[in-house]
N, CA, C and O of each residue as an XYZ file, in Angstrom:
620
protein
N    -104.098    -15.860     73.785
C    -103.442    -14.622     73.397
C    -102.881    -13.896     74.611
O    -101.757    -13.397     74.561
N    -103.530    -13.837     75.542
C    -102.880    -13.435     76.941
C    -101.999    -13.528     77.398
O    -101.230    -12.753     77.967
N    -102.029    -15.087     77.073
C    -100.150    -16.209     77.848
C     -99.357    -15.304     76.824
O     -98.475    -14.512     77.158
N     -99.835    -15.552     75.387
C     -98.546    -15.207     74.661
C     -98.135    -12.944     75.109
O     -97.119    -12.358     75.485
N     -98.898    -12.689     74.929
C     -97.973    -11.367     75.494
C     -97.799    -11.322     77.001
O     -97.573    -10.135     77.236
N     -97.785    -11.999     78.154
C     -97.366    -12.209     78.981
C     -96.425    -12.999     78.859
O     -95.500    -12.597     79.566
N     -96.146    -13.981     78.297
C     -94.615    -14.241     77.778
C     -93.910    -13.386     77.174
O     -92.732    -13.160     77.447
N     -94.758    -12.659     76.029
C     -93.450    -11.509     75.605
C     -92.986    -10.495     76.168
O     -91.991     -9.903     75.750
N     -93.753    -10.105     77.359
C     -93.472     -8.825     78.414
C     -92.658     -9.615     79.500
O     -92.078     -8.777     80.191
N     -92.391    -10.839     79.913
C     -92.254    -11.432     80.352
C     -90.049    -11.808     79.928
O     -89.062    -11.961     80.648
N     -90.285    -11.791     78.469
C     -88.697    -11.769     78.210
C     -88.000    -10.502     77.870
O     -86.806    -10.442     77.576
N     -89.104     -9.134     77.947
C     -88.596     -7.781     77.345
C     -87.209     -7.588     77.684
O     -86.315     -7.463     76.848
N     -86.995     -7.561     79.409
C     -85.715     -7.523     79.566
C     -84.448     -8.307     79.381
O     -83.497     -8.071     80.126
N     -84.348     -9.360     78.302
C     -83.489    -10.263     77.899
C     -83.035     -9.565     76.549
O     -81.906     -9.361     76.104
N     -84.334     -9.257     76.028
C     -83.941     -8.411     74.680
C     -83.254     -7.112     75.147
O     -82.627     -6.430     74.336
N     -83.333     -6.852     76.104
C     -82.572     -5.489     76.148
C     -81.488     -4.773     75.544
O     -80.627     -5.580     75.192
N     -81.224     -3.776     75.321
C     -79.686     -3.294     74.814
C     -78.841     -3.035     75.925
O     -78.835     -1.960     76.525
N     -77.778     -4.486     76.342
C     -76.697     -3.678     76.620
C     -76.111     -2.730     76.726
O     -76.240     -2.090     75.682
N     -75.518     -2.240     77.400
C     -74.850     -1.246     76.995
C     -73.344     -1.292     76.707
O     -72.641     -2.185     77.180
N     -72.868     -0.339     75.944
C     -71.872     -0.500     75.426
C     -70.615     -0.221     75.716
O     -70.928     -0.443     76.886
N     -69.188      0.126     75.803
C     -68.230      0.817     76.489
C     -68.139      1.995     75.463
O     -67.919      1.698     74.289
N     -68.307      3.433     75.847
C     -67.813      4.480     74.977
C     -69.801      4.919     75.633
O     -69.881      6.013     76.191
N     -70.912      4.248     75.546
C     -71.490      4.854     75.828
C     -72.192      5.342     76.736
O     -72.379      4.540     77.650
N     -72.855      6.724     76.929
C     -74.002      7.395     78.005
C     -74.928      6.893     79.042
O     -76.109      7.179     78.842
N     -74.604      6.067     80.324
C     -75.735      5.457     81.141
C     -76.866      6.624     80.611
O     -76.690      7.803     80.305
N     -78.093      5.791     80.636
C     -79.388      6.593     80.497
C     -79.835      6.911     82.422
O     -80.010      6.174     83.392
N     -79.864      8.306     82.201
C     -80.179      8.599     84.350
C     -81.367      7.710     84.476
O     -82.211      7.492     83.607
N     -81.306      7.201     85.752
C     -82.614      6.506     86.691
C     -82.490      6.988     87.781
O     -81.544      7.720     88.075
N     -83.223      6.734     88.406
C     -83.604      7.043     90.132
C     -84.168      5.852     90.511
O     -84.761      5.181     89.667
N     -84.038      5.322     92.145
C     -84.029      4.369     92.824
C     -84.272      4.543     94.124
O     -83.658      5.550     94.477
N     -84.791      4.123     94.915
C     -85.055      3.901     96.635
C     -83.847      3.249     96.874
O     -83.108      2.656     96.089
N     -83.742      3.472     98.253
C     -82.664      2.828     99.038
C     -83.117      2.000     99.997
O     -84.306      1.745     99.808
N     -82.730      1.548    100.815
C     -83.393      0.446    102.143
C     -83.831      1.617    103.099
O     -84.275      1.274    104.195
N     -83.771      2.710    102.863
C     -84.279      4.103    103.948
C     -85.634      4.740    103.117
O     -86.450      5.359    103.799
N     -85.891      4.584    101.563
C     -86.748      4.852    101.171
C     -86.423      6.569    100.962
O     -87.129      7.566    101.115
N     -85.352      6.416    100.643
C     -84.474      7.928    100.329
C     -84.401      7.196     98.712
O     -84.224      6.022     98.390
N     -84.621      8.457     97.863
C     -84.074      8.537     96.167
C     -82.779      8.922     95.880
O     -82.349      9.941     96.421
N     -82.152      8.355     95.202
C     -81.043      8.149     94.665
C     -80.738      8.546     93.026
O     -80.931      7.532     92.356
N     -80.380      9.542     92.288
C     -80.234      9.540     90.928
C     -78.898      9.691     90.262
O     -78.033     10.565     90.329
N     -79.004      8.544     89.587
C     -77.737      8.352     88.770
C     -76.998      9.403     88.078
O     -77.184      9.701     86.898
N     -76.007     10.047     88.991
C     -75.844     11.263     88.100
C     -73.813     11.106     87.606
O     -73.162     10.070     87.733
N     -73.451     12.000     87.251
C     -72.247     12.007     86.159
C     -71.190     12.055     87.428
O     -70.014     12.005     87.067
N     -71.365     12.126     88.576
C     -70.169     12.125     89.547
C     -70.121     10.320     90.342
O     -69.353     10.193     91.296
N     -70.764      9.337     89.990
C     -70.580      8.097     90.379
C     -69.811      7.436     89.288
O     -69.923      7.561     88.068
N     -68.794      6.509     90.191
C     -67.718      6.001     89.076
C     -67.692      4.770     88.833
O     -67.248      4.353     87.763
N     -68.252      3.811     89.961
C     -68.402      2.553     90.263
C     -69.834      2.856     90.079
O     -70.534      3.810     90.419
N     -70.163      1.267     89.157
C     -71.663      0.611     89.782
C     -71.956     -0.690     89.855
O     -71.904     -1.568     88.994
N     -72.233     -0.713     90.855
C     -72.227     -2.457     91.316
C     -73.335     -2.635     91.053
O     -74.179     -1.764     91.261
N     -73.698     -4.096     90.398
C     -75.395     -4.584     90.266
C     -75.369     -5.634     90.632
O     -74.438     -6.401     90.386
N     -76.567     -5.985     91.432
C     -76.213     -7.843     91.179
C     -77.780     -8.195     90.896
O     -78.675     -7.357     91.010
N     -77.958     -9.365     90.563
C     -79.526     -9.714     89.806
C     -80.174    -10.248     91.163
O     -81.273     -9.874     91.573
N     -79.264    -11.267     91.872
C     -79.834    -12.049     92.754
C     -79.376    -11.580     94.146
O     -78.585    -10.652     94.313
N     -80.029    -12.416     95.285
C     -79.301    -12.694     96.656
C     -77.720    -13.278     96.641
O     -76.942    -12.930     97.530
N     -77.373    -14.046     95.736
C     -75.535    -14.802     95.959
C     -74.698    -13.511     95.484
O     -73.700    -13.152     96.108
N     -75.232    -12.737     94.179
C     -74.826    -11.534     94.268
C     -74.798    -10.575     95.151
O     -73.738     -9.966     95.293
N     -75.726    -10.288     95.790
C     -75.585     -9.070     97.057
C     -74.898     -9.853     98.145
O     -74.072     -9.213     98.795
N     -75.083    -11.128     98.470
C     -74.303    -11.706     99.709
C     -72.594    -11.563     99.542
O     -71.827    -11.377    100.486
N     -72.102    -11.732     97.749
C     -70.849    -11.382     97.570
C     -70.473     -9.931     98.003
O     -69.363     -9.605     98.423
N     -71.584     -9.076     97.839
C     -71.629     -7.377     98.052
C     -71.101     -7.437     99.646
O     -70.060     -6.860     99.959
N     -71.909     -8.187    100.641
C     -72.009     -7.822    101.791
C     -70.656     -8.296    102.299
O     -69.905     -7.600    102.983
N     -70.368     -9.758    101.838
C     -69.177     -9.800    102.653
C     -67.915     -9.225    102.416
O     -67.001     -9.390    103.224
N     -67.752     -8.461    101.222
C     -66.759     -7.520    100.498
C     -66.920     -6.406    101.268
O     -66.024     -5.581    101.449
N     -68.128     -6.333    101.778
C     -67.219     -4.820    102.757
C     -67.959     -4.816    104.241
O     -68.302     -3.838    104.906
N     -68.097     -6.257    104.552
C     -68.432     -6.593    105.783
C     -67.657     -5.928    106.998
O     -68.220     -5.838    108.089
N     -66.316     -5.446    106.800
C     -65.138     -4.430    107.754
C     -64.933     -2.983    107.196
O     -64.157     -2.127    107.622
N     -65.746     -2.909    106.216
C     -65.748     -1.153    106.042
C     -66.476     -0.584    106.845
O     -67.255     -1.186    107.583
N     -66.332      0.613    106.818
C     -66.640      1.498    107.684
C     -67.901      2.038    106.773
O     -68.153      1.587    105.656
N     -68.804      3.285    107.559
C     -70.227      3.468    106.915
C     -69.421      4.643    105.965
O     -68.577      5.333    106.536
N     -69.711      4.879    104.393
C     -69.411      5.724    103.859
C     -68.051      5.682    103.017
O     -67.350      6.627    102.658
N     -67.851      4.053    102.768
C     -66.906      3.536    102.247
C     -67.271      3.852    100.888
O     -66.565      4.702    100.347
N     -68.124      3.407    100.283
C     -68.452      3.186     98.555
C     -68.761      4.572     98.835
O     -67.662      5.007     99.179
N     -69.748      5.729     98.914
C     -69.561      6.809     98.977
C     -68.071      7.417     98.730
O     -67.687      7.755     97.610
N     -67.400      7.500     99.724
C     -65.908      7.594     99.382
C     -65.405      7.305     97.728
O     -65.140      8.070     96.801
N     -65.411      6.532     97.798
C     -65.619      6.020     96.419
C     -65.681      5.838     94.820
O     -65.172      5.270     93.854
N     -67.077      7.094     95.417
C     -67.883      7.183     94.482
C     -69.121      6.203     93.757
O     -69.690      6.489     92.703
N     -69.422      4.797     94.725
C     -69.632      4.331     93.882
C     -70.875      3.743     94.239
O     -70.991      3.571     95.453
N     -71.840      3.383     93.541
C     -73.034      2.789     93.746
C     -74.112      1.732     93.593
O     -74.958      1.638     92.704
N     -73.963      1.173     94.352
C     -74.981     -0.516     94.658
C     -75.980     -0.833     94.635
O     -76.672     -0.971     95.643
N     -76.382     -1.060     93.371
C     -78.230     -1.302     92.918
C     -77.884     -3.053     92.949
O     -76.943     -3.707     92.501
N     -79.400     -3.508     93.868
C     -79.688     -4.726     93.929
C     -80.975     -5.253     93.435
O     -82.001     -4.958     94.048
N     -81.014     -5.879     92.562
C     -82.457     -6.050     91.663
C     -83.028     -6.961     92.693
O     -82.358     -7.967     92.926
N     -84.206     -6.791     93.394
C     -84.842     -7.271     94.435
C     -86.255     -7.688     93.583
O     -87.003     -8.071     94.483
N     -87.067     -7.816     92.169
C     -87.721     -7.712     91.720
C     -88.232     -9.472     92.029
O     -89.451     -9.516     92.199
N     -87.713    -10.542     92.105
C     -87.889    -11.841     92.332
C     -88.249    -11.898     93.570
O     -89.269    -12.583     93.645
N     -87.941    -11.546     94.496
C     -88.242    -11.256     96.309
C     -89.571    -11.015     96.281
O     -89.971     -9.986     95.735
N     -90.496    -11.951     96.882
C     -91.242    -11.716     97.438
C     -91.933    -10.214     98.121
O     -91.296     -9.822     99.099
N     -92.885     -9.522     97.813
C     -92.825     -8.345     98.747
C     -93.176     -8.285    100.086
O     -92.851     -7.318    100.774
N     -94.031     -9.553    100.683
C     -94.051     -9.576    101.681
C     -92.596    -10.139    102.805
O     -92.555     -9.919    104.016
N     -91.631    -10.805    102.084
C     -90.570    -11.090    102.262
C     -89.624     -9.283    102.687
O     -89.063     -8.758    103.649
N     -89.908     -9.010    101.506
C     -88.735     -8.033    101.308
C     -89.486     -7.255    102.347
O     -88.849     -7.306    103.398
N     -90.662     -6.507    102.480
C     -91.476     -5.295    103.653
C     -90.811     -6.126    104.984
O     -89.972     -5.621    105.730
N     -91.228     -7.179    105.096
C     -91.130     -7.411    106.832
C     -89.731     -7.399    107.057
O     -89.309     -6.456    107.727
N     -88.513     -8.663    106.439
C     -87.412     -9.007    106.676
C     -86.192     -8.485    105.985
O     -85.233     -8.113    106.662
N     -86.166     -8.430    104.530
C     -85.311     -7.846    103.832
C     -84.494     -6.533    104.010
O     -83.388     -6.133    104.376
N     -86.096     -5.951    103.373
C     -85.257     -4.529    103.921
C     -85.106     -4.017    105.190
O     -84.353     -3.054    105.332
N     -85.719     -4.513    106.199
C     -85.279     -3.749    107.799
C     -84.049     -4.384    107.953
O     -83.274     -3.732    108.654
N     -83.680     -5.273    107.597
C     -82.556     -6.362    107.711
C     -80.925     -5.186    106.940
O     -79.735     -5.069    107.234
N     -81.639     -4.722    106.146
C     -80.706     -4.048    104.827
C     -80.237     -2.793    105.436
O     -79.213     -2.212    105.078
N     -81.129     -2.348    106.493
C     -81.014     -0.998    107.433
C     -79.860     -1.551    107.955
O     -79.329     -0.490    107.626
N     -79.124     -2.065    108.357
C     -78.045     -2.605    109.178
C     -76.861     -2.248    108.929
O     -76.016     -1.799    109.702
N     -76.773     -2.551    107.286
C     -75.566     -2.495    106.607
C     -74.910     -0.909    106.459
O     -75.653      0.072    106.409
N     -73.288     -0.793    106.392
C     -73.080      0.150    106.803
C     -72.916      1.033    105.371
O     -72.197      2.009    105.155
N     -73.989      0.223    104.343
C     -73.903      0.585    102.897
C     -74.796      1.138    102.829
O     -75.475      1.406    103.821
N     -75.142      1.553    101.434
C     -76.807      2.040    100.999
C     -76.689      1.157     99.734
O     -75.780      0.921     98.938
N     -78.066      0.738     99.879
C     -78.718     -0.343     98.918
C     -79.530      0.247     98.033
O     -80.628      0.606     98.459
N     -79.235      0.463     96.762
C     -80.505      0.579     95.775
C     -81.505     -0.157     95.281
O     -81.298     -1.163     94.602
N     -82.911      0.371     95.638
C     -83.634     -1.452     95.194
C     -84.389     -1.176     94.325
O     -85.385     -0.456     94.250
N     -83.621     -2.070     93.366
C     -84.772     -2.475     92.370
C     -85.799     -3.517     92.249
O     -85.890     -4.696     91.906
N     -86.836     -2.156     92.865
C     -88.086     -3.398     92.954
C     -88.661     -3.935     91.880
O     -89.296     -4.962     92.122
N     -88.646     -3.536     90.642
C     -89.055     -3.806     89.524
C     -87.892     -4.381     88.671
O     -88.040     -5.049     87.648
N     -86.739     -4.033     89.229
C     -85.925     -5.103     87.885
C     -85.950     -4.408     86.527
O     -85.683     -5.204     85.627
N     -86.235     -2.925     86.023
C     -86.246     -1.856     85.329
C     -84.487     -1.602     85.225
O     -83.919     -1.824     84.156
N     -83.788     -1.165     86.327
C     -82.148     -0.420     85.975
C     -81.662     -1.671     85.877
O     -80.789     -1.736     85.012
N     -81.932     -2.922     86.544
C     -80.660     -4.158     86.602
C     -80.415     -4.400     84.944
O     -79.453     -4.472     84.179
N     -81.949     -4.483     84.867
C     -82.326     -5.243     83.322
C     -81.075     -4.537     82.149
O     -80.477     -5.178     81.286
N     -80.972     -3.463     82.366
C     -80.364     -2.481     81.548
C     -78.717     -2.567     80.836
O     -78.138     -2.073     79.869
N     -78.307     -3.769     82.271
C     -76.637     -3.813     82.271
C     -76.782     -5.519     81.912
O     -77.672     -6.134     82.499
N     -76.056     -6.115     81.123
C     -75.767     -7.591     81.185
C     -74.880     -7.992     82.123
O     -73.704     -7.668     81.958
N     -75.208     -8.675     83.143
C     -75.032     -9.185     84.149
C     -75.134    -10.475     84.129
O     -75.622    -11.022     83.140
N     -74.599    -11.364     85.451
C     -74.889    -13.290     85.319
C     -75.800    -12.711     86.562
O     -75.886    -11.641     87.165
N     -76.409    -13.955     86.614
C     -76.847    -14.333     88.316
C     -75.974    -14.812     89.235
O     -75.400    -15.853     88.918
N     -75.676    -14.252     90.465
C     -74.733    -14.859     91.213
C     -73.497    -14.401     91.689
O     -72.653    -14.846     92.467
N     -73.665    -13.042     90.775
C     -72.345    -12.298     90.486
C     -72.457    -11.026     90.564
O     -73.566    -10.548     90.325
N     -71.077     -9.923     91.002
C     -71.286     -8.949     90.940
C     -70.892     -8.392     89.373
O     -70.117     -9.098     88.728
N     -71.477     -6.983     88.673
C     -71.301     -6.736     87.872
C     -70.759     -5.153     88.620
O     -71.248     -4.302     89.363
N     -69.682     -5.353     88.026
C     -68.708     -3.800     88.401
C     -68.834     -3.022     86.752
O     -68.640     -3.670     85.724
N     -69.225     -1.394     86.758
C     -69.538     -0.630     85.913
C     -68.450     -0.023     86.321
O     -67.940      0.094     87.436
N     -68.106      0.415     85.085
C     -66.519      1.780     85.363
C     -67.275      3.108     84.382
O     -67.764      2.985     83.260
N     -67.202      4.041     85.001
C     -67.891      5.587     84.662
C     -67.148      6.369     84.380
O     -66.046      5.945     84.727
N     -67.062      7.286     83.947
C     -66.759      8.602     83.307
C     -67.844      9.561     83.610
O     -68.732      8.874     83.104
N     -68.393     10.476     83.984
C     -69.150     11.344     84.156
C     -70.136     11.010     83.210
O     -70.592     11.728     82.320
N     -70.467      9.639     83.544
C     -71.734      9.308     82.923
C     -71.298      8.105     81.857
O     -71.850      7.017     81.691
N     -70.624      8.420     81.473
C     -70.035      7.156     80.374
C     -69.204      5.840     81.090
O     -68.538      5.814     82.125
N     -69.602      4.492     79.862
C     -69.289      3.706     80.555
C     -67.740      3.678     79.570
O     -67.466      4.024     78.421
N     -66.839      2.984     80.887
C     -65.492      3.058     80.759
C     -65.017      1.693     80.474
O     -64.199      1.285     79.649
N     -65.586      1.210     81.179
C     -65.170     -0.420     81.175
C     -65.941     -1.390     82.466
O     -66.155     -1.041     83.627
N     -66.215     -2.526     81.893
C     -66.575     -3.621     83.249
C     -66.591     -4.816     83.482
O     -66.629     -5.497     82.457
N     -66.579     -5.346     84.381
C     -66.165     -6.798     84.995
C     -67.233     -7.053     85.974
O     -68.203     -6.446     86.428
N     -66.628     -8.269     86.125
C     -67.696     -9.255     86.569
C     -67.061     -9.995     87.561
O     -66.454    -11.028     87.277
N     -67.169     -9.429     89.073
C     -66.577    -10.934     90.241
C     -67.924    -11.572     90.677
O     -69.102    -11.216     90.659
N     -67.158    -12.793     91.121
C     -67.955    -14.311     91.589
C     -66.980    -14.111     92.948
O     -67.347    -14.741     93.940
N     -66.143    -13.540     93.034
C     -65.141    -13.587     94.790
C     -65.583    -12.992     95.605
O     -65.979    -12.148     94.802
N     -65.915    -12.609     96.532
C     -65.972    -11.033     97.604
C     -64.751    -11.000     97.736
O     -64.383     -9.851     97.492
N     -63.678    -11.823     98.063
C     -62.104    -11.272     97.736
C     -61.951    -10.646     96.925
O     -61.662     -9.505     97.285
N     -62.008    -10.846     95.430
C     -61.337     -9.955     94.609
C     -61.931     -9.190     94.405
O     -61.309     -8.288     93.842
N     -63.797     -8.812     94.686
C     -64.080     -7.475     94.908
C     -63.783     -6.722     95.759
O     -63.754     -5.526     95.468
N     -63.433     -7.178     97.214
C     -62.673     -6.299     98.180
C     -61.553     -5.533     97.838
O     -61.326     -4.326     97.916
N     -60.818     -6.616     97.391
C     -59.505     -6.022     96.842
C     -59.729     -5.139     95.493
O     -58.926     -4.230     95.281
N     -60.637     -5.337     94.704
C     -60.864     -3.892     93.711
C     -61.466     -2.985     94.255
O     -60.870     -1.911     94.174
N     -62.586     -2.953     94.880
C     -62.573     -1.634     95.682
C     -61.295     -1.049     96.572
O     -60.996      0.140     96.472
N     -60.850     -1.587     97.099
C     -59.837     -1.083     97.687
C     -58.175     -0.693     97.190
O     -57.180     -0.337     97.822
N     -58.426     -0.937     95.857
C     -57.549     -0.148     94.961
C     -58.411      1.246     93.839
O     -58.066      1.997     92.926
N     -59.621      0.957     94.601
C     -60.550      2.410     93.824
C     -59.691      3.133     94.436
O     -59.113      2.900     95.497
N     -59.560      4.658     93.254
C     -58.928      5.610     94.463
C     -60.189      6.421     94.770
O     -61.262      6.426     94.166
N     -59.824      7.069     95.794
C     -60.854      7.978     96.808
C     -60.777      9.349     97.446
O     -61.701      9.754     98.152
């Protein structure tokens, strides 16, 4: 009986509800790689998620030549579901590693906000906002053509 509701807590976030276009992100709050909180509020327009590492590595090299305060500019904000990472991985190497970047990283250590958006592995998932509402979204596998959509965000 154990296995079986540890399997079913185990797929909760598959069952999840999507979310929809027309509707209300539900607010969360999040750490950053500084261990600063972050809350999802009605003035972010972009939201980038990615489930895995090939996802955030697409993140990194998409704005590997921005400057610090680019997605800020923006508006827009980068939750990375870190919940598969190891924690002794992520404490020693990850996140001091993540201090570098001239971004801010939202981490989801639990895999709670990623779960929320349907996303692939591997990929970035771009959210389009409205003061809270979702507008529309896509999905790159490029760091090119996410470079190049951020950089037709206006700012």
């Amino acid at each position: 009986m154990k296995y079986a509701a540890a399997l079913l807590l185990s797929l909760l976030p598959l069952l999840a509800h999507a979310v929809q276009t027309g509707e209300t992100l539900t607010p969360w709050t999040l750490l950053d790689q500084y261990d600063q909180p972050y809350s999802l509020g009605s003035d972010a327009r972009i939201l980038l998620v990615t489930r895995d590492m090939d996802g955030a590595k697409l993140v990194k090299a998409a704005l590997a030549d921005q400057p610090k305060g680019y997605l800020e500019a923006r508006n827009a904000v980068f939750v990375a579901d870190i919940q598969r990472m190891p924690a002794l991985i992520s404490k020693l190497f990850a996140i001091p590693a993540m201090r570098d970047y001239s971004y801010r990283v939202l981490l989801d250590r639990e895999g709670q906000v990623a779960a929320r958006y349907a996303g692939e592995e591997g990929k970035v998932l771009w959210l389009s906002l409205d003061k809270g509402v979702l507008v529309g979204q896509k999905t790159y596998s490029a760091a090119d053509d996410l470079k190049a959509a951020l950089e037709q965000a206006s700012h």
